[in-house]
N, C-alpha and C positions, 0 to 999 in steps of 0.2 A: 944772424941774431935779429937783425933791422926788418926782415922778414916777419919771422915768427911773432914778433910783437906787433905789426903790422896786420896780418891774419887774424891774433888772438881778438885786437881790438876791433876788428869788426865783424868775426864774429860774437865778441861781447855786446855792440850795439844793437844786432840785429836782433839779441835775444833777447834786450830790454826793450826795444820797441814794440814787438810782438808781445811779450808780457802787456805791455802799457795799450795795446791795442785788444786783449783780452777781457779789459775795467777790472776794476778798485777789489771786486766780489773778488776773483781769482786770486788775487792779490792778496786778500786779506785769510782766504782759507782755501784750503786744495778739496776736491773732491775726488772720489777713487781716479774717475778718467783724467783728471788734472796733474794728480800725482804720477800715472804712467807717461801724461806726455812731457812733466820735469826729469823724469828720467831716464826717458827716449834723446832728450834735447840734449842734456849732458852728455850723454855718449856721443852721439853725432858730432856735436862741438869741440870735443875733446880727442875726434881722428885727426882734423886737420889741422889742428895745432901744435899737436905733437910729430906729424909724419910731411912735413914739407913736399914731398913726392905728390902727395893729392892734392889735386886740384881744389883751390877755396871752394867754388862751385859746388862740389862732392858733399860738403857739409850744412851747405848756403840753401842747399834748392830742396832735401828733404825737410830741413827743420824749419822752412816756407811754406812749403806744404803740410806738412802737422799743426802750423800755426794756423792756416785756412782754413783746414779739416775742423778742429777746435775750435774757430769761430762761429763754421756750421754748425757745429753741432750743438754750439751753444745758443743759436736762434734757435734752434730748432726745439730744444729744452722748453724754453720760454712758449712755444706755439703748442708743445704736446705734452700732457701729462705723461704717456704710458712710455714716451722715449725719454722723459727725466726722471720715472722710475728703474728705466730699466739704467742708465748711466751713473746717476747720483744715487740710485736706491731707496729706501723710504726711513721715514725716523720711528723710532724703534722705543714704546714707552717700558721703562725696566720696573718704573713703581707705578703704583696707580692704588690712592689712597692709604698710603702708609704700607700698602703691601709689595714685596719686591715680586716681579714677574723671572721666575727662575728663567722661564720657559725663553723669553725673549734674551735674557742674558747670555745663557746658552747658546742662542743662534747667531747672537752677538761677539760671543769669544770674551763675555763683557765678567771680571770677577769681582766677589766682594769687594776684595779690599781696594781694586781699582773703582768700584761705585762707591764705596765710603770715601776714599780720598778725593774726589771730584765732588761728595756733599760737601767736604767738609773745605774744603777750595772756596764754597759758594757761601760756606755761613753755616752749615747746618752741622749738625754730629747727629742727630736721632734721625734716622729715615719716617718715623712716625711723625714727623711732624710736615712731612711732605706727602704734598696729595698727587701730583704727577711729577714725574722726572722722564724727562726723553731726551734720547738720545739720537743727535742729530746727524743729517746725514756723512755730514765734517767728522764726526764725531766728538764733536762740544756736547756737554751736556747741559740742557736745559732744566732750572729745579723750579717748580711753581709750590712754592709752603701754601698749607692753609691759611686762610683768611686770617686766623687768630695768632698766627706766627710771623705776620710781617709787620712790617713797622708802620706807627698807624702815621699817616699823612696830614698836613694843615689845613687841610678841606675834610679829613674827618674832628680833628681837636676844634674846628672854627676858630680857627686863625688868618687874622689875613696877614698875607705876604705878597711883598710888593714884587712883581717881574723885574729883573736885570739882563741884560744883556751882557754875554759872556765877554769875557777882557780879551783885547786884543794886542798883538805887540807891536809894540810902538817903537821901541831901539832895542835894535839887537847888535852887541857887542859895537857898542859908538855910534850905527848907521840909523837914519831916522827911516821907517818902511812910509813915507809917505800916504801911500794907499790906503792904507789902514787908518793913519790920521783922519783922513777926508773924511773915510767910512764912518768915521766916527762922528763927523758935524765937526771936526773942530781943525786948528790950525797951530802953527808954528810958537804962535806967543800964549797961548795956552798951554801947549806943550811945557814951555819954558819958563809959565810960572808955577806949573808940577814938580820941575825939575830945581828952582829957586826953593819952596815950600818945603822940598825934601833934603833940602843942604846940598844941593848936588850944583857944581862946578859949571857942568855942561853935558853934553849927550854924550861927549868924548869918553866920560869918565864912568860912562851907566853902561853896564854889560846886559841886562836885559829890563826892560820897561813894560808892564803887561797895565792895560786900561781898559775899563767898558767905557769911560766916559763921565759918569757918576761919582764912584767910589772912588778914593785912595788908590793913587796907580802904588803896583807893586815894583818893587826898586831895589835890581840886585849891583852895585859897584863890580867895577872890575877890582881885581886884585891889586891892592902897593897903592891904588887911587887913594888921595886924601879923601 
């Protein structure tokens, strides 16, 4: 038993770290080659946790090498268009001007009601009111409305508005993240008259604390807190 969980966890280590050594992009979306090698890895990982007779090594040293392979290939992407066409593929516009491109849909696998549910994901219900929609290589789909369908901005109304700096957290569940304090220009006795101003006890009793520094920090108590 003392084994097997021994094994499993490091092969669970090796395959977070190799993720993490792939960056944020992989991470956040697979690409065709990305998705074969999540499910190359899984099986690999999954011999020698279940079958004790193999050797760790056996599952350790291929899914090492698929993770190098994949690193390769991912410089290599970056340096060559025609080898990140041919691995990622290219994006695929299905409207162009309010009109749908069967043609690309088709080649896509891509149907109606799957491109209407993905407008309508974005904001939209009339494909007419969309000048291009492409379909990326992820297969996210990207919707650009016309000019006259999007919301107009405060540098189109001429209005001015003042820049902020997004809020940072400040305590998370009683802990004060110092780091973020600093980041912010400020200190402990500021903090604490945030924390006074808003009825609040102590840090002990604030489950999360969000501030840019400016504005009203936001201030959620923990639960049964006074």
């Amino acid at each position: 038993m003392f084994t097997g969980v021994v094994r499993a966890g490091i092969l669970y280590l090796v395959i977070i770290a190799g993720v993490r050594l792939m960056g944020k992009r992989q991470v956040g979306e697979l690409e065709p080659s990305e998705l074969v090698l999540s499910l190359i890895i899984a099986d690999l990982a999954s011999v020698p946790m279940q079958d004790y007779g193999i050797p760790l090594l056996t599952g350790v040293a291929p899914i090492l090498t698929l993770l190098a392979l994949t690193m390769v290939l991912s410089v290599g992407t970056m340096k060559s268009r025609r080898l990140r066409a041919l691995l990622c593929g290219r994006p695929s516009m299905v409207i162009r001007n309010g009109k749908l491109d069967v043609g690309e849909m088709r080649r896509n696998r891509l149907t109606v009601d799957e491109l209407l549910e993905e407008l309508r994901c974005k904001g939209y219900a009339d494909p007419a009111a969309i000048r291009y929609a492409i379909l990326e290589t992820n297969g996210q789909l990207s919707v650009l409305p016309y000019a006259a369908q999007k919301p107009p901005t405060a540098q189109q109304m001429a209005l001015f508005v003042a820049e902020t700096d997004p809020p940072r957290v400040l305590v998370s569940d009683g802990e004060i993240l110092e780091g973020n304090l600093r980041a912010l220009g400020r200190d402990r006795n500021w903090l604490n008259k945030q924390l006074k101003g808003a009825g609040c006890a102590g840090t002990e009793t604030v489950f999360l604390l969000l501030s840019n520094g400016s504005d009203p920090p936001y201030i959620v108590e923990k639960e049964g807190e006074p």
